[in-house]
C-alpha positions in Angstrom: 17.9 -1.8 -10.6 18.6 -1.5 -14.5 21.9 -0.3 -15.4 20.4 3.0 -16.9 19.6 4.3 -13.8 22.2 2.4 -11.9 24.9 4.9 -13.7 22.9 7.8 -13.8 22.6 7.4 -10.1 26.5 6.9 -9.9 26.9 9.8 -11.9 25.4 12.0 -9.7 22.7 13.2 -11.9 19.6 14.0 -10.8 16.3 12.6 -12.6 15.0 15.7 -14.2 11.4 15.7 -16.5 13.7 16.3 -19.3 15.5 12.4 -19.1 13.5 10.0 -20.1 14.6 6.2 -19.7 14.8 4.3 -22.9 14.5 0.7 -21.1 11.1 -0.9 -20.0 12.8 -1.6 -17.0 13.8 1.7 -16.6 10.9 3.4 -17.4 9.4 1.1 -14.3 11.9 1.9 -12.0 11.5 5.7 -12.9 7.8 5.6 -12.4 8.5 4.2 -8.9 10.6 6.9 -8.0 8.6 9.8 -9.4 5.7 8.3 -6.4 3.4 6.7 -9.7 1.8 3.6 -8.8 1.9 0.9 -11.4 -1.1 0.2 -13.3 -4.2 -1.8 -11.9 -3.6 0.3 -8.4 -5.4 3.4 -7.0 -5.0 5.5 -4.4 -7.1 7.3 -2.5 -8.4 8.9 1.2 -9.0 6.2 3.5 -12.5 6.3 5.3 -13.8 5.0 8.7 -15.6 1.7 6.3 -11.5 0.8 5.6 -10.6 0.2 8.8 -11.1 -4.1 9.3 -9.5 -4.3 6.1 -6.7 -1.5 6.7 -6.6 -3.3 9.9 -6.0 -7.1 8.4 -3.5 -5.5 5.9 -1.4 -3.9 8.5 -1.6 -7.0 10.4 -0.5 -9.3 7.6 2.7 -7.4 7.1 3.3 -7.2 11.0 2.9 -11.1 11.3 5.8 -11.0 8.6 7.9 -8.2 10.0 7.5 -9.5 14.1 5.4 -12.6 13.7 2.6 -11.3 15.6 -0.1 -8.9 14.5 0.1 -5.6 16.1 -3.3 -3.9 15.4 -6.3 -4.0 16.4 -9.7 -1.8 14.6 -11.0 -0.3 17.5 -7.6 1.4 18.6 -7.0 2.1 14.6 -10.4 3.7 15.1 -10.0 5.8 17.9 -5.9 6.9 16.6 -7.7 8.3 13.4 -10.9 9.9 15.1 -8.5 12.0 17.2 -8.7 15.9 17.5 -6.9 17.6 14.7 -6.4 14.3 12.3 -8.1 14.1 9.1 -8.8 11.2 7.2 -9.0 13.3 4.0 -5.5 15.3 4.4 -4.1 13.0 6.2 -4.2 9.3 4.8 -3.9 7.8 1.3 -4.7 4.0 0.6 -3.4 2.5 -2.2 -6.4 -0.7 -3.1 -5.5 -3.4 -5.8 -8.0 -3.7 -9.2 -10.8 -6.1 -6.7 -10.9 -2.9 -4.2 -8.4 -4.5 -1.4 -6.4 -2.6 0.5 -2.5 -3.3 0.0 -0.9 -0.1 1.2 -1.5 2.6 3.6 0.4 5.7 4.7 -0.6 8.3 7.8 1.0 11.8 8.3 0.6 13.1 11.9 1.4 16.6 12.4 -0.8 17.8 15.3 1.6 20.2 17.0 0.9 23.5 16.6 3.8 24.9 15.2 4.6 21.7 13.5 7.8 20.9 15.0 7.7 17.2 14.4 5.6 15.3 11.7 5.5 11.5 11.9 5.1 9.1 9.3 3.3 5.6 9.3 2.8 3.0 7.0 3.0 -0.6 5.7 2.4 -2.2 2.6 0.7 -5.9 2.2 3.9 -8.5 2.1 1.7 -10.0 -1.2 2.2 -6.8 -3.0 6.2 -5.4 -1.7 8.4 -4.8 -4.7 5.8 -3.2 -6.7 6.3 0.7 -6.4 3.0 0.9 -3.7 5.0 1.6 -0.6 7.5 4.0 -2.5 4.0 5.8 -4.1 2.7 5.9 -0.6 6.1 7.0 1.1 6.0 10.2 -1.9 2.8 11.1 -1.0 4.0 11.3 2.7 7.0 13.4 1.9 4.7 15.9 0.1 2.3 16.1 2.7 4.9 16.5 5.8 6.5 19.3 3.9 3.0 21.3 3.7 3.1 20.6 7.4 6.3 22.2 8.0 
């Protein structure tokens, strides 16, 4: 973390549209906070055509996380084809400049009240560090606080 918003942090100020970091480093950092991806990234929906690679993405960071992958398309399929989920509401994929998914996030709020709204997502371990998964994990935050 740069220094500039290391003590603004320790200061207990808040990151306001007013302040504007003067560093490149700090402007970075900033960008990843405020939920921006970096550029070269976009984000997006996901759609029933992502799901092998979703699928192989979210396996790649489980065989780094447990050493084992953990998912497998056709359950993916049926998880996101379920009564009240929408892939339009209630996704966002973040896909690298050649169209590969490296991040994905899912908000599940099917209760009615929502009482409970659960959050889901990983980030390709070739791409951590970069501001996707914080971008992603904004985006998440927003959306389960419409659901609340």
């Amino acid at each position: 973390m740069s220094g500039e918003i290391e003590a603004r942090l320790a200061a207990g100020n808040k990151f306001d549209e007013d302040w504007q970091p003067t560093t490149a480093q700090a402007r970075s950092e900033m960008t990843t906070r405020n939920g921006k991806l970096p550029a070269g990234y976009q984000i997006r929906p996901a759609c029933l055509e992502d799901i092998p690679a979703v699928t192989e993405m979210m396996n790649a960071s489980a065989r780094q996380l447990f050493g084992v992958d953990q998912f497998e398309a056709d359950e993916f399929a049926t998880d996101i084809q379920s009564p009240g989920f929408s892939l339009e509401t209630d996704t966002r994929l973040v896909t690298n400049g050649d169209g590969k998914p490296v991040g994905y996030y899912e908000v599940w709020d099917l209760l009615n009240p929502s009482v409970r709204v659960n959050l889901f997502g990983r980030t390709h371990p070739d791409y951590e560090g970069n501001g996707i998964g914080s971008a992603l994990l904004s985006w998440a935050e927003q959306r389960a606080v419409r659901a609340i």
